[in-house]
C-alpha positions, 0 to 999 in steps of 0.5 A: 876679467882685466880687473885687479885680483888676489893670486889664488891657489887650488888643488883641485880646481873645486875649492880656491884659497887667498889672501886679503890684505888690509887694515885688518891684516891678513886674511884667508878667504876659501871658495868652494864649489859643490853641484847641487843639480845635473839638470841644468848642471849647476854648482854652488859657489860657498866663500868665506874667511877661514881662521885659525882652527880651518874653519870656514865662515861665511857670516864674518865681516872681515872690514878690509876694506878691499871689497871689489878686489875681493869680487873680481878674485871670486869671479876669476876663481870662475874663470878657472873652475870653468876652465877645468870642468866647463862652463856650467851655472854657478849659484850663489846667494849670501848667508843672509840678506845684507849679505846678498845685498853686498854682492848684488852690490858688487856686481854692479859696480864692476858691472862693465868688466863682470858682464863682458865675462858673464851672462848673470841672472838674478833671483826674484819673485820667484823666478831667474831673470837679467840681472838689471842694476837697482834691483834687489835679487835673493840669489844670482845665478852666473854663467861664463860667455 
């Protein structure tokens, strides 16, 4: 993705760190991956603010108002996960609804640079289909090109 995004730091290619700056300050945010099936081969992407103690949340509304730079710095954190381990699907769903709104949200508003990128399906009435702007998914799947 051509989109502005946070400089992210990894180890291990399976958890990534950044730093949102805003009027809230300066705030550390984690994405992890985890696999959660080899059948399709499938990870868990996790992100949240993590405080002072290295605790990770994922319930936090951090208000730093920089939200989409925020998502295309998740998505790239793709691009680098696929990189070492390949492209597999990656599934992700917020903590609650409002949250998964918020991303559902995000992505379509990036929609033009996210679907160059990434073939995305969203989760609804019991089954995965196209991600299609306006419609309210559970869950999402992603898949780099």
């Amino acid at each position: 993705m051509n989109l502005d995004h946070y400089t992210f730091f990894t180890t291990d290619f399976q958890e990534y760190e950044f730093f949102s700056e805003g009027p809230q300050g300066r705030i550390k945010k984690i994405v992890r991956y985890r696999r959660i099936s080899n059948d399709p081969v499938t990870y868990n992407l996790a992100f949240g603010d993590e405080n002072e103690k290295g605790v990770v949340s994922d319930t936090v509304i951090s208000n730093n108002r920089d939200k989409d730079m925020v998502l295309t710095t998740v998505a790239n954190t793709i691009n680098a996960f696929s990189d070492h381990y390949g492209n597999h699907f990656i599934y992700a769903e917020g903590s609650t609804a409002a949250r998964t709104r918020l991303y559902q949200m995000g992505i379509a508003r990036l929609w033009e640079a996210i679907s160059m990128d990434f073939d995305v399906w969203g989760y609804k009435d019991d089954s995965w289909q196209d991600f299609r702007i306006n419609v309210n998914y559970d869950a999402f799947l992603v898949k780099r090109k």
